[in-house]
N, C-alpha and C positions, 0 to 999 in steps of 0.2 A: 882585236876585232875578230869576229866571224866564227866566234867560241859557241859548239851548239853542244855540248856538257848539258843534258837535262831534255835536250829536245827528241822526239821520237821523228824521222822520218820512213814513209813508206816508198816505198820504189816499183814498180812494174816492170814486165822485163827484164827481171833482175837476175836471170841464170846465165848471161853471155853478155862480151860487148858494151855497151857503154851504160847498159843498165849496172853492169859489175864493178864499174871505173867509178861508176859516180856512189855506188853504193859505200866504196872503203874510200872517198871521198869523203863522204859525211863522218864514215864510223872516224875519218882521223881529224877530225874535229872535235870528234866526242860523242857525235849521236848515237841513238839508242838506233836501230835500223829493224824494221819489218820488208821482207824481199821478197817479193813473187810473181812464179809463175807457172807454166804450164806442165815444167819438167822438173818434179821433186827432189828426183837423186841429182842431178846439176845446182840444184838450190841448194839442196844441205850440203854439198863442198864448198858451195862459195858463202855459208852461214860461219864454216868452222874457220873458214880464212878469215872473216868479219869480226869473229870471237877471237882472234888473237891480238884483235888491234886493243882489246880493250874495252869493249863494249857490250853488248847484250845485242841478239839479233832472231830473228824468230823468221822462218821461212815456210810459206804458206802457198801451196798448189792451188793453182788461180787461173783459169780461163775468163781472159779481162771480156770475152764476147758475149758471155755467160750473166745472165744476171743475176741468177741465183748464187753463182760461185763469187760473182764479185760481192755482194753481199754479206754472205759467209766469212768472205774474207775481210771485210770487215769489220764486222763479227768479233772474230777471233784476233784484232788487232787491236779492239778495245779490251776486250778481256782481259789477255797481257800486260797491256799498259794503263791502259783509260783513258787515254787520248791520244790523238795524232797531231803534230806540227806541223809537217812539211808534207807532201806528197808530188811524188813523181812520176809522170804516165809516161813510161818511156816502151814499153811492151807496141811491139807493129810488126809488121810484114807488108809485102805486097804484091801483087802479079804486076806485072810489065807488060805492057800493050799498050799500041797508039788507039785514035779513036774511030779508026775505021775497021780495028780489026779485037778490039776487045769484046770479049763475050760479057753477058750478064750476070753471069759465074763469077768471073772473075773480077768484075767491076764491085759487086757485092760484100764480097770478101776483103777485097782491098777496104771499102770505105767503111765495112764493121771491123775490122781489124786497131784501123787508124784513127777513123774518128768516132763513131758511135761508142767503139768501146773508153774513152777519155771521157766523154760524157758521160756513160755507167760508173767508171770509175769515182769522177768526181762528183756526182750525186751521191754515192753509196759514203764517201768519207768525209766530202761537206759537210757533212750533218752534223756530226762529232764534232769538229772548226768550228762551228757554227755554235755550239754551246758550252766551247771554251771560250769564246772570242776571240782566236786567237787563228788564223792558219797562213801558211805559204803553198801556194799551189803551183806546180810545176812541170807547164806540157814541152815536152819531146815535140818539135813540128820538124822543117828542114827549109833549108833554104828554097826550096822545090817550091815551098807553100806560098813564096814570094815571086816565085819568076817563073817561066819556061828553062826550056834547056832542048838543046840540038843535037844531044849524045845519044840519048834514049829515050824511044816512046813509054810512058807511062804516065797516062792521063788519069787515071785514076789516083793514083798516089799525088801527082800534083794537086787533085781536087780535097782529096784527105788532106792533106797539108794544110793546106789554102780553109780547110773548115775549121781545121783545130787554131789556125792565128785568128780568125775572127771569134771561134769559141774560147777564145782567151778572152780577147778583148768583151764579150757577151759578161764573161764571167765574173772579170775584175769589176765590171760598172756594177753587177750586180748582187758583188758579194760584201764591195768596200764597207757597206756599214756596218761588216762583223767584225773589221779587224783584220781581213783574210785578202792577202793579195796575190793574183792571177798573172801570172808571167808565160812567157815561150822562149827557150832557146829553139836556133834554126839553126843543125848544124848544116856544115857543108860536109865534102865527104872524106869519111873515117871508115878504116877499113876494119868491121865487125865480120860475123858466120855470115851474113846476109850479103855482104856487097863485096868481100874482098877477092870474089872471082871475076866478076867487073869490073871493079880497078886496074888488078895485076896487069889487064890486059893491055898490048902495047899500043890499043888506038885510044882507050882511055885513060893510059896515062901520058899519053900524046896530048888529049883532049884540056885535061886538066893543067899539063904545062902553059897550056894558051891560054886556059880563063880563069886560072886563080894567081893574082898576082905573089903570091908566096910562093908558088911555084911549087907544092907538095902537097902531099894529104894532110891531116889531120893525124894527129898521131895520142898513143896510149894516155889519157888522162887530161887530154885538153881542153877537155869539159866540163871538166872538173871545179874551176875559178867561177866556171858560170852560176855553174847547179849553187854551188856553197852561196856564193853573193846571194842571189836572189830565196836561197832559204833562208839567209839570215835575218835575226834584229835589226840589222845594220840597215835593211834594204826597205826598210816600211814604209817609206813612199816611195817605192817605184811599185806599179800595178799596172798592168796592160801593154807592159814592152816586147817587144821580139827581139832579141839579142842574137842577132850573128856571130857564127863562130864556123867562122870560112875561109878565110884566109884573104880574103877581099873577092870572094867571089862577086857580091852581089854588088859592091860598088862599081863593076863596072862596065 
């Protein structure tokens, strides 16, 4: 099971973090892999890592907020291949601020970072899916997108969140008659460049003793089960889920 020998996936986000974890995730299943993003020389190291599993991997400088870049990119992923199978929007950032003290700046950027640009993305590679009949599509959201939280204000990014789980759901009802099914993992929290200053810290990881009954982060590649299932053959009728991967955070 879960043999993807033949399939191309693409990945967003792919120079750091769990965009990197999930990348040689796939390649060790067998995918062909296209990776991108904004920082070229961090891409082509973790192309040549990609290349030793085995596989073929093409790394492509991409500002997902871009639509022209995202297009391009594109572009030049069908070129290579002529087709995409799976895609993964895992590419984000976000300012942090509650909602009495967030600027418009920074609420902006958040929610073009998170969500706008999963939308650009997945229009620009649709298309392709769409006349193979064939696609897996695969949004990065977070548990964030499901609840509140008491740690840290960041209302913005809860509302990105919170847009990319119902732009799943938008997507999978509206894609199902190509053959193309629309999933979200939500993780909880893994410590990447973006959060592990955060974490380290002894009130959050005080914090996270108390609300995730595993009693830990998330650690190097546990993402990994997710992303593969849901890109697979295996997975053709599941379309429109949010899979947690939290440790029980959100049950309870």
């Amino acid at each position: 099971m879960f043999d993807l020998k033949g399939r191309v996936a693409v990945i967003s986000g792919a120079s750091s973090g769990l965009g990197v974890q999930m990348a040689k995730g796939f390649a060790g299943q067998g995918a062909d892999l296209v990776i991108m993003a904004r920082r070229l020389e961090k891409l082509e190291k973790v192309a040549e890592e990609i290349r030793t599993l085995g596989v073929k991997c093409l790394a492509i400088q991409c500002d997902v907020t871009i639509t022209d870049s995202v297009n391009q990119a594109a572009e030049a992923a069908i070129k290579e291949y002529g087709k995409v199978d799976i895609l993964v929007n895992c590419a984000g950032a976000a300012a942090n601020a509650g909602v009495l003290k967030m600027t418009d700046e920074e609420w902006d950027f958040t929610i073009d970072t998170d969500l706008t640009s999963v939308f650009k993305v997945t229009r620009a590679f649709g298309k392709y899916m769409v006349e193979k009949n064939y696609g897996r599509i695969i949004n990065i959201a977070s548990m964030y997108g499901l609840v509140g939280n008491t740690a840290i204000d960041t209302v913005a990014y809860h509302a990105s969140k919170g847009g990319v789980v119902n732009f799943t759901r938008a997507v999978a009802a509206e894609l199902a008659k190509y053959n193309i099914t629309c999933n979200a993992i939500c993780p909880g929290y893994f410590a990447t460049e973006l959060t592990i200053d955060t974490l380290k810290t002894e009130f959050f990881t005080n914090f996270m003793k108390a609300t995730v009954p595993l009693g830990r982060y998330g650690i190097e590649g546990e993402l990994n089960a997710a992303a593969i299932f849901l890109g697979s053959d295996e997975a053709s009728y599941v379309t429109g889920l949010m899979l947690t991967v939290d440790g029980g955070y959100t049950a309870v």
